[in-house]
C-alpha positions as CSV (number, residue, x, y, z in Angstrom):
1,X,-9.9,-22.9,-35.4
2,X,-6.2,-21.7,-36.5
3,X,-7.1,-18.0,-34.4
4,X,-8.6,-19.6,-31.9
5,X,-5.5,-21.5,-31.3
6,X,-3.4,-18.5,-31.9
7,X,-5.3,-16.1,-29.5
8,X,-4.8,-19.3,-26.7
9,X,-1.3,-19.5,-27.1
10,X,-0.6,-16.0,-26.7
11,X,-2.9,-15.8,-23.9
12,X,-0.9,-18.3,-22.3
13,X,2.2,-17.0,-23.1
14,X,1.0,-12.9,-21.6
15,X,-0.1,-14.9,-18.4
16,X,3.6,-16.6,-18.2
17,X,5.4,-13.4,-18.4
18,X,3.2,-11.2,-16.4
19,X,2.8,-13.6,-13.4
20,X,6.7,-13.7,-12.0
21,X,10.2,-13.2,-12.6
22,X,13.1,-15.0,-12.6
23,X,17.0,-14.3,-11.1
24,X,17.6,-10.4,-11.0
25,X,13.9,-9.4,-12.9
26,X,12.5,-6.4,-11.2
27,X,9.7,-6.9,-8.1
28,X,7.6,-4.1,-6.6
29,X,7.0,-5.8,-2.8
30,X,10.1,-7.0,-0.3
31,X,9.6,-10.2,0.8
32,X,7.1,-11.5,-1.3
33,X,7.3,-14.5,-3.4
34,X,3.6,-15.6,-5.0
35,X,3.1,-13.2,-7.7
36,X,6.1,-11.3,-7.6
37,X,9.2,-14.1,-8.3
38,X,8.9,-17.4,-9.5
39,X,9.2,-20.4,-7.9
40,X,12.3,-20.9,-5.4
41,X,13.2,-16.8,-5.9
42,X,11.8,-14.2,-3.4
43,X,12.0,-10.6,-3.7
44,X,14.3,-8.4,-2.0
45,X,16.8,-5.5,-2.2
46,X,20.3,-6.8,-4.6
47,X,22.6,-5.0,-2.5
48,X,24.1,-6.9,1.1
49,X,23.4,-3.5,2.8
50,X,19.8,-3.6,1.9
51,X,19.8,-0.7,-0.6
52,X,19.2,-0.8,-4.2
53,X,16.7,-1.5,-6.5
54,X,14.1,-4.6,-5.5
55,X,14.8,-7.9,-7.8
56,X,14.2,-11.4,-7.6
57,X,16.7,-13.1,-5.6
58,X,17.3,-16.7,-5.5
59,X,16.3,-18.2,-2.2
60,X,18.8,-19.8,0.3
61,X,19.1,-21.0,3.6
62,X,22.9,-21.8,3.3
63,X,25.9,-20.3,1.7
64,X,26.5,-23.5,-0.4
65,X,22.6,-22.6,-2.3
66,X,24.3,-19.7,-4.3
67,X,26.5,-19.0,-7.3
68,X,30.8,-18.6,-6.0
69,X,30.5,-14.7,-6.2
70,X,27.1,-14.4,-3.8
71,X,26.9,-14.8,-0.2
72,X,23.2,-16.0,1.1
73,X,21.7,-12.5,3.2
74,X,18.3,-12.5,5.2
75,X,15.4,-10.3,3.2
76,X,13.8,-7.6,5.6
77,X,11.1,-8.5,7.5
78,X,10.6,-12.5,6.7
79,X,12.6,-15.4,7.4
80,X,13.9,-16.3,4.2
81,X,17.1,-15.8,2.8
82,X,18.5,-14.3,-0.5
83,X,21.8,-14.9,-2.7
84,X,22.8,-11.2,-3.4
85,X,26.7,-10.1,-5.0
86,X,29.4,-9.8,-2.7
């Protein structure tokens, strides 16, 4: 019982980690949210003049959304918004 318990819980646990990321993780696909970021973070490029490597970003649609040293940028081709550094 105890190892089948065990083996659940890490299952669990492999399936948490390997199913998003959180503020600044790494993505692979611009834009995309299910799969790539978790909940209320999208993917996109960290830099304001779309360059740099692809990271979760913390969605916005207002300037007030993000932290005081982030402004709120669209991310290429979709109509959501990111917070990125100034």
């Amino acid at each position: 019982m105890r190892k089948v318990l065990v083996t659940l819980l890490v299952g669990c646990f492999v399936g948490l980690v390997a199913c998003g990321g959180g503020k600044g993780d790494s993505c692979d696909e611009e834009g995309k949210v299910i799969g790539e970021c978790d909940e209320g973070f999208v993917c996109g490029r960290e830099n304001n003049d779309q360059t740099g490597k692809l990271v979760c970003l913390t969605q916005c649609q207002t300037q007030l959304q993000c932290e005081v040293d982030e402004d709120c940028y669209p991310v290429a081709n979709t109509n959501l918004r990111g917070c990125r550094k100034k």
